[in-house]
MARGUZA-979476 format. One record per residue (C-alpha): residue in one letter; x, y, z. Coordinates in steps of 0.05 Angstrom, whole numbers, padded with zeros to 5 digits, always signed. Each point is the difference from the previous one (the first is absolute). Example, Ala and Ser with C-alpha at 12.3 -4.5 7.8 and 13.67 -1.06 7.14 Angstrom:
% MARGUZA-979476
a+00246-00090+00156
s+00027+00069-00013
//
This chain:
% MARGUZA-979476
x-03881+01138-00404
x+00049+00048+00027
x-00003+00047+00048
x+00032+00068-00008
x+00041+00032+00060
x+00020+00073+00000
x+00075+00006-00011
x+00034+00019+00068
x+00060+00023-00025
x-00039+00068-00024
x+00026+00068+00033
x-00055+00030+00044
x-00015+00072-00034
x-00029+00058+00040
x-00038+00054-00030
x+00036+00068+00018
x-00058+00033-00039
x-00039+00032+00062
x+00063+00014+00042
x+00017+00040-00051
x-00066+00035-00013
x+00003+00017+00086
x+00069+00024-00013
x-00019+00053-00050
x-00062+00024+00040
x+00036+00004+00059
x+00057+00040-00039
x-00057+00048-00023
x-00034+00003+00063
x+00063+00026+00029
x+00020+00038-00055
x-00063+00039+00009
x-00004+00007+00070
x+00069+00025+00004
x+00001+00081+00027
x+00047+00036-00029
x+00030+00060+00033
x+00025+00053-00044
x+00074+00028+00037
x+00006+00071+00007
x+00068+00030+00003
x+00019+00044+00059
x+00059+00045+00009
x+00028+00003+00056
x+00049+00052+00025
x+00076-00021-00011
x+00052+00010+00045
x+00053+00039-00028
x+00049-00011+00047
x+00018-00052+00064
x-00021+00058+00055
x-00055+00050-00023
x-00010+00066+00017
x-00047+00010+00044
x-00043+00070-00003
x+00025+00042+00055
x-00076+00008+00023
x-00012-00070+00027
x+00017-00027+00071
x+00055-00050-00009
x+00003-00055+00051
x+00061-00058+00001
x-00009-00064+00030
x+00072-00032+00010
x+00028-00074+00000
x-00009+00004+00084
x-00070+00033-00001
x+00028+00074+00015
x-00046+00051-00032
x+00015+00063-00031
x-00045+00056-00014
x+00029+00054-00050
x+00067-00020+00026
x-00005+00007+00073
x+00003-00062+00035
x-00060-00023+00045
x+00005-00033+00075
x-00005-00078-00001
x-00072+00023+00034
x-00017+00034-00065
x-00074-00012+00009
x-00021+00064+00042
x+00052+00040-00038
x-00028-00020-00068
x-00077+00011+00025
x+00030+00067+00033
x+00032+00019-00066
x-00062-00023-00041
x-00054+00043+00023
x+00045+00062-00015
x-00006-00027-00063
x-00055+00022-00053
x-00038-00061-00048
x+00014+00013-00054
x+00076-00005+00003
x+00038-00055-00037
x+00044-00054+00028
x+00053-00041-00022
x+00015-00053+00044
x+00065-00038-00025
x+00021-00063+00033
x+00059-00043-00007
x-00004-00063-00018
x+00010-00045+00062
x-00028+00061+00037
x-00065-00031+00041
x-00063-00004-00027
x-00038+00012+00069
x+00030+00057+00000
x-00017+00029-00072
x-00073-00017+00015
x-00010+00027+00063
x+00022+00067-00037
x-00049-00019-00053
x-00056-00007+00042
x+00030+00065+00048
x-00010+00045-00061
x-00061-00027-00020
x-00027+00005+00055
x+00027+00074+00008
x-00047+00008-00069
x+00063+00008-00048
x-00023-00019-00068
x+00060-00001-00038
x+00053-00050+00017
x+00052-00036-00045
x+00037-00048+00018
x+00071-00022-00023
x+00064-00037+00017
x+00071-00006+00001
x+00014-00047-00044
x+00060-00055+00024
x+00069+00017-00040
x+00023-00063-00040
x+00064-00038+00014
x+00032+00034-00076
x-00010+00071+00045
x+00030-00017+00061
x+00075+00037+00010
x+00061-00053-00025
x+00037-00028+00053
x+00066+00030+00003
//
């Protein structure tokens, strides 16, 4: 009588069946959970040139490279402090400010001014830069 033996030589197989079947639900699951946000466009106002006019009624203030300040362009003492307080409660609240800084101008500074004319209860302050010239702009060496 012989005995039979299993034949080692056969390849193991795995069922994929149910690791599929968790794929797909979890596929779904996410797919259902999923938020979607619907975009809305917003226009914003384009610059229609490199320096803008500013509106003769607001209060321009200049923050230079070396942390000078200039209001409407008359230069301020290095102590600006109590001549910008001085200044601002001559000023009334509902006045507009545009406070343009240059680029490596420093940023202490700027929001010191900030919080100064916050403070002060002026609602209406924009902010904007100098922007650096590029090295195509600079004057050719002659």
């Amino acid at each position: 009588m012989r005995l039979s033996r299993k034949n080692n030589r056969e390849a193991f197989a795995l069922d994929l069946t149910t690791c599929s079947d968790i794929i797909f639900t979890l596929l779904i699951f996410y797919i259902l959970t999923q938020s979607f946000v619907v975009q809305v466009p917003v226009d914003l106002p384009r610059l229609e040139s490199e320096v803008q006019n500013i509106t003769s009624t607001a209060q321009r203030l200049e923050i230079s490279e070396s942390g000078e300040i200039t209001w409407n362009n008359e230069s301020l003492p290095a102590e600006w402090k109590s001549v910008f307080a001085k200044r601002l409660s001559g000023i009334a609240t509902d006045s507009s400010f545009v406070v343009i800084a240059h680029h490596r101008a420093p940023a202490g500074v700027a929001i010191e001014m900030l919080d100064r004319l916050r403070l002060a209860g002026v609602g209406s302050v924009a902010f904007g830069g100098i922007p650096e010239k590029a090295a195509s702009a600079k004057e050719p060496e002659r």
